[in-house]
C-alpha positions, 0 to 999 in steps of 0.5 A: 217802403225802403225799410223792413217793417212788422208785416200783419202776420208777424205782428204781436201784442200792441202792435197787433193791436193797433194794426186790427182797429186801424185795419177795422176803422179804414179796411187797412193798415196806413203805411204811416203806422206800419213805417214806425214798426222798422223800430217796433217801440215806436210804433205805440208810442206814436200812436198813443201820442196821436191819439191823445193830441187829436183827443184833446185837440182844441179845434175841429177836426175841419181845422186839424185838416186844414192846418195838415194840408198847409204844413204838408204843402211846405214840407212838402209831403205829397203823402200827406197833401194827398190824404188830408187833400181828400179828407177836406173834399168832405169838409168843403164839398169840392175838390175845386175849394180845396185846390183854391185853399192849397193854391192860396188860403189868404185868397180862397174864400176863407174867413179871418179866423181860417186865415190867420190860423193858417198863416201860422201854420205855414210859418211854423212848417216854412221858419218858425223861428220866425214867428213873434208875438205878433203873430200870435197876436194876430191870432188872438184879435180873431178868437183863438184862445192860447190853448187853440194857439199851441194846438195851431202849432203843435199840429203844424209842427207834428206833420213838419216830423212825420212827414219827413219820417214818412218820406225818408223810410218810404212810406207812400199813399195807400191806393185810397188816397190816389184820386182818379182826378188827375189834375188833383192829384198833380195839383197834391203832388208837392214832393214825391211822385206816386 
């Protein structure tokens, strides 16, 4: 981390707060939360943003990944590509089908539905000024809902901002998320190297 943040001692309050159910859900607190505390209002207005975005989130929490991993790529975030990359083990069974989706989702087995919602994606985390009613249309005809659109969106673009935070203040991978597989981690590593 390049900036001065709340160390586990020195944190009060909310702060403290976030940090003990972070740390009792995942055995340690994510320099992605503790980065926030450079400005230490931050830190619980990101997280209850957060929190009440994946709460409401219309799609699975598989989605939320995919979509993460495809913004992260183009970001690039290795942080970010690195976390989510893992988590999609889990969802997909396989490094292999996960370095399949990084590489090329349009060509990776995916249905319809999965490709449209992360082409979209991409388009939102490489220009989305680009994007058109026809790409939203386009995601109509294989099922999403508007609510399911703005949630593509607002997902993508969440992680376009984070981040760019993460990797302008310094915040790395914890050791959990560095895999042992090198040729998945280089494969991840889309911008920084850890």
């Amino acid at each position: 981390m390049y900036l001065e943040t709340i160390s586990d001692d020195q944190a009060t309050g909310r702060i403290a707060e976030i940090y003990a159910s972070q740390r009792a859900r995942m055995g340690f607190v994510m320099a992605a939360s503790r980065c926030f505390t450079a400005r230490p209002d931050l830190l619980p207005i990101y997280n209850d943003f957060i929190d009440q975005v994946r709460a409401d989130f219309s799609l699975s929490t598989r989605d939320w990944r995919l979509i993460t991993l495809i913004a992260a790529k183009h970001v690039p975030s290795t942080y970010c590509s690195y976390v989510y990359g893992k988590q999609l083990v889990e969802d997909f069974g396989s490094k292999e089908a996960i370095l399949a989706v990084h590489r090329n989702f349009r060509d990776a087995g995916l249905s319809p539905r999965d490709v449209a919602m992360l082409a979209y994606a991409e388009k939102v985390a490489r220009n989305a000024s680009a994007i058109t009613e026809a790409d939203i249309g386009r995601l109509r005809r294989v099922g999403f809902t508007d609510c399911n659109i703005a949630d593509i969106a607002l997902c993508a673009a969440f992680r376009c901002f984070v981040a760019r935070f993460f990797d302008a203040v310094g915040a790395g991978p914890e050791a959990t998320f560095i895999d042992d597989d090198e040729d998945f981690r280089a494969a991840l590593t889309v911008g920084k190297s850890y």
